[in-house]
C-alpha positions, -999 to +999 in steps of 0.1 A: +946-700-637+940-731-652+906-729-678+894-766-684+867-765-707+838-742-714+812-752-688+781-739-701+765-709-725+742-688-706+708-679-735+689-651-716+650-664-728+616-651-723+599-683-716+614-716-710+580-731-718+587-718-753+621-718-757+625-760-742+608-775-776+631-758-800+658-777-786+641-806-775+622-810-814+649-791-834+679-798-826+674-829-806+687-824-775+673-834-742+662-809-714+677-826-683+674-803-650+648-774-647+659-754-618+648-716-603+677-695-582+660-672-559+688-653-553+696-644-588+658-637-597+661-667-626+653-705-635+675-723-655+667-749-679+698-777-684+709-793-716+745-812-726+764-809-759+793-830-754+811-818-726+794-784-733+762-775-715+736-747-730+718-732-697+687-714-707+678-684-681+643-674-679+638-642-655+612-648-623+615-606-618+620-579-644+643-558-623+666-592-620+698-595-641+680-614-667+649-593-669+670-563-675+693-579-697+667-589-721+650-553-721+679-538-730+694-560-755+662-589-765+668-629-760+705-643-767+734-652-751+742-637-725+777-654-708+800-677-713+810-699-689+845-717-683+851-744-658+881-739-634+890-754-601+886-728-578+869-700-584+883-675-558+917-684-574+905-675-611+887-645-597+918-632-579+943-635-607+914-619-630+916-589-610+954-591-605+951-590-641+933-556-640+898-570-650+864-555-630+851-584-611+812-586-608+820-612-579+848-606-556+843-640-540+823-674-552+789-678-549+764-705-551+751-710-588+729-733-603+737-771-601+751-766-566+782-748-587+806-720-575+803-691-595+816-658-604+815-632-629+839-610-646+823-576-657+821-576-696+838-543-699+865-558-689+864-587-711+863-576-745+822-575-742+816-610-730+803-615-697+821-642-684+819-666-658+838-692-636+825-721-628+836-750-601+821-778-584 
């Protein structure tokens, strides 16, 4: 598996309405995409640092990954995400590595990307992601 670059960091938030003008007015960045994925019970707010994206994840449903994640553990990061060019491949060799895969096979992600996760318990505590276009 061939790791490019890291894609994006995932920040689990409460609000994107409230979370947006931090780092819009703070740190000067520029919110470029505001997008909601049904299917993953979340909506996703966009911005680029360098070749670096932050992804802000606002929960639509309390019992979604996002809702639960920030019952149990309160806003932060929540993955990491490293770009790769294909995303079955990376998942495969993970699991040929021995790691738990949270996705056996891509999926459809935000930004029209292929996704997949890697359970953090079997990644030193990190969820991690794959991302391709």
């Amino acid at each position: 598996m061939e790791v490019s670059h890291i894609e994006h960091i995932g920040i689990a938030v409460n609000s994107l309405d409230e979370a947006i003008p931090y780092y819009e007015k703070v740190l000067g960045m520029k919110c470029y995409a505001i997008e909601e994925v049904a299917d993953q019970k979340v909506k996703t707010a966009f911005f680029k640092v360098g070749d670096t994206k932050i992804e802000l994840l606002e929960s639509t449903d309390p019992e979604g990954p996002i809702g639960k994640f920030i019952e149990k553990k309160g806003q932060g990061i929540h993955h990491l995400a490293f770009a790769v060019k294909d995303v079955n491949q990376a998942l495969s060799e993970a699991e040929e590595s021995g790691v738990k895969l949270i996705d056996k096979t891509a999926r459809k992600g935000a930004e029209g990307m292929n996704i997949g996760f890697l359970h953090p318990k079997s990644t030193l505590g990190v969820l991690t992601e794959f991302c391709a276009e």
